[in-house]
N, C-alpha and C positions, 0 to 999 in steps of 0.2 A: 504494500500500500504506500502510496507515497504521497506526499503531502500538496497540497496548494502549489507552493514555492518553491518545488521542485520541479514540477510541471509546467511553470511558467516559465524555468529556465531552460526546459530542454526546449518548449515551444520556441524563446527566442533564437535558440540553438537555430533548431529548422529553418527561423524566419530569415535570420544570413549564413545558411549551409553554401551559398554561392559564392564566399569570400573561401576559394580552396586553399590559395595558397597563404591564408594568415592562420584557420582553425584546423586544417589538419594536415598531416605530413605522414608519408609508406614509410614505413620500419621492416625491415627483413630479421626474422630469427631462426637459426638453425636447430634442430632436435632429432636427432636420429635420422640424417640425410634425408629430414622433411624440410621445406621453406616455408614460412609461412610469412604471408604477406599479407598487410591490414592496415586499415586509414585506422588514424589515434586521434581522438579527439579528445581535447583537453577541458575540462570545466573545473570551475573555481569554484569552491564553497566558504563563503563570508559568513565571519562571527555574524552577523547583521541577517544570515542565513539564504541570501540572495546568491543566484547564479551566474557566472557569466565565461566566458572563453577569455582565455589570455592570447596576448599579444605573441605571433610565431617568436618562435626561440632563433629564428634566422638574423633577428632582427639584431645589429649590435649594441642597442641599450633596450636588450631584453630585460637585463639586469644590471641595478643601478642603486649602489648604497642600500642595502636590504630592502628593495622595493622593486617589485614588478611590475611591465606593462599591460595594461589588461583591453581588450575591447568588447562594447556593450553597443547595444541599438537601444536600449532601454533610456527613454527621455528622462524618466522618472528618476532615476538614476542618475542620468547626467547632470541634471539640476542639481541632486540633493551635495555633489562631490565638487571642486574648483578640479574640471580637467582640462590639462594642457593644451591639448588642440584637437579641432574637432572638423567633421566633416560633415555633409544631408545625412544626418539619418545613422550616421558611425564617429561615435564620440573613444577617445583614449584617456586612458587615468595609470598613473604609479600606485600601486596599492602596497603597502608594509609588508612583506613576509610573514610578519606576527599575526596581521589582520588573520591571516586564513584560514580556516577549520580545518579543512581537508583541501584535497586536488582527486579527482573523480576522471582516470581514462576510461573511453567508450571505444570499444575496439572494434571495428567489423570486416571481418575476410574478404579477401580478392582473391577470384579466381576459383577454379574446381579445387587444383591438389592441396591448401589450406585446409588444415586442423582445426575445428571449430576449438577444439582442447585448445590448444596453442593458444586463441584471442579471446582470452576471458578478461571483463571487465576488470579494473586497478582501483582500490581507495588506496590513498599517499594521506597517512594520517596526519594531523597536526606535529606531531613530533617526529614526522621524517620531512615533514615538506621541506624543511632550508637544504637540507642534503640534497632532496630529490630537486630542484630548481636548478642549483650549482651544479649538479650534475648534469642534467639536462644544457645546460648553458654550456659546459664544459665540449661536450659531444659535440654540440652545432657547431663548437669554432673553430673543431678540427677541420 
């Protein structure tokens, strides 16, 4: 069962699934000379318990003094934060590292020979998320 506020963020999800190259990015993993290959979508879960996608990790001030880039269509939202710059309709914010409760990846297969086992959804709980960020951050800039 899931709540209201969870619903409304994966709605927003859906509502900009056409920005590909900022909310999700193919990851290949190997297991038993299986590939599996799968879009990752990222979602943020806010103490304030509001949803939203982060800012691609391609970007080089993904990560910037304990704060991440995030992006929302959510007006409601953008009003309620001072965010940096903004676009019709696609507003940006740095949000705290601390703010976060969790990070929620949504995984889903490409292709026939994909393991459904292999892309099972990820919670990045509040006390991994700064490792799990840096890490991330680390990968993309190789």
């Amino acid at each position: 069962m899931t709540s209201k506020k969870e619903e409304e963020g994966f709605e927003l999800h859906s509502f900009i699934s056409g920005f590909e190259t900022i909310n999700t990015y193919e990851k290949t993993v190997s297991e038993k000379e299986v590939d599996a290959v799968f879009d990752e979508e990222i979602f943020i879960r806010y103490l304030l318990n509001d949803y939203c996608l982060f800012y691609s990790p391609r970007y080089e001030d993904f990560i910037k003094d304990n704060s991440i880039r995030i992006l929302t269509t959510n007006s409601e939202l953008a009003h309620t934060y001072n965010f940096n710059r903004s676009e019709p309709g696609v507003y940006y914010k740095d949000i705290l590292i601390h703010e976060i409760d969790c990070i929620i990846l949504k995984r889903v297969p490409i292709g026939s020979h994909t393991q459904i086992s292999l892309c099972r959804d990820e919670i990045i709980v509040k006390d991994d998320v700064k490792d799990y960020l840096y890490g991330l951050h680390e990968e993309w800039k190789r």
